[in-house]
C-alpha positions, 0 to 999 in steps of 0.5 A: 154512638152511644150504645144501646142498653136494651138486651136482645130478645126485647122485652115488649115492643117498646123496647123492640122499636128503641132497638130498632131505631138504634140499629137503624142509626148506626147502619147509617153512620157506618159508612162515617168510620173505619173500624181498623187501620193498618199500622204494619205487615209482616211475616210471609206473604199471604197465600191466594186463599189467606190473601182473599180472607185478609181482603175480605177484612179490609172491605169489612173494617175500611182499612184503605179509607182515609175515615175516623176510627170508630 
């Protein structure tokens, strides 16, 4: 997507509604990509509280779905 050249706050309400559009677009194409794939692991093993952060990122960025990156 391409990204949106308008800044936040809008200036008017047009402005606002090109915003609006686009946020809306690209909430609708995320579920197309993933925004991080795992190349490797290392180091020690996470602990319960490390480990749900890492999780947490995962869910986040699709990093156990087969999806182009974005």
């Amino acid at each position: 997507m391409r990204a949106l050249d308008a800044r936040w706050p809008c200036a008017d309400d047009v402005e606002e509604r090109r915003w609006l559009r686009w946020v809306d677009e690209y909430e609708a194409r995320v579920p197309e990509y993933a925004t991080c794939r795992l190349i490797s692991a290392s180091g020690p093993v996470p602990g319960p509280e490390e480990q749900r952060l890492v999780e947490v990122h995962d869910e986040a960025t699709r990093v156990g779905h087969r999806l182009p990156l974005a």
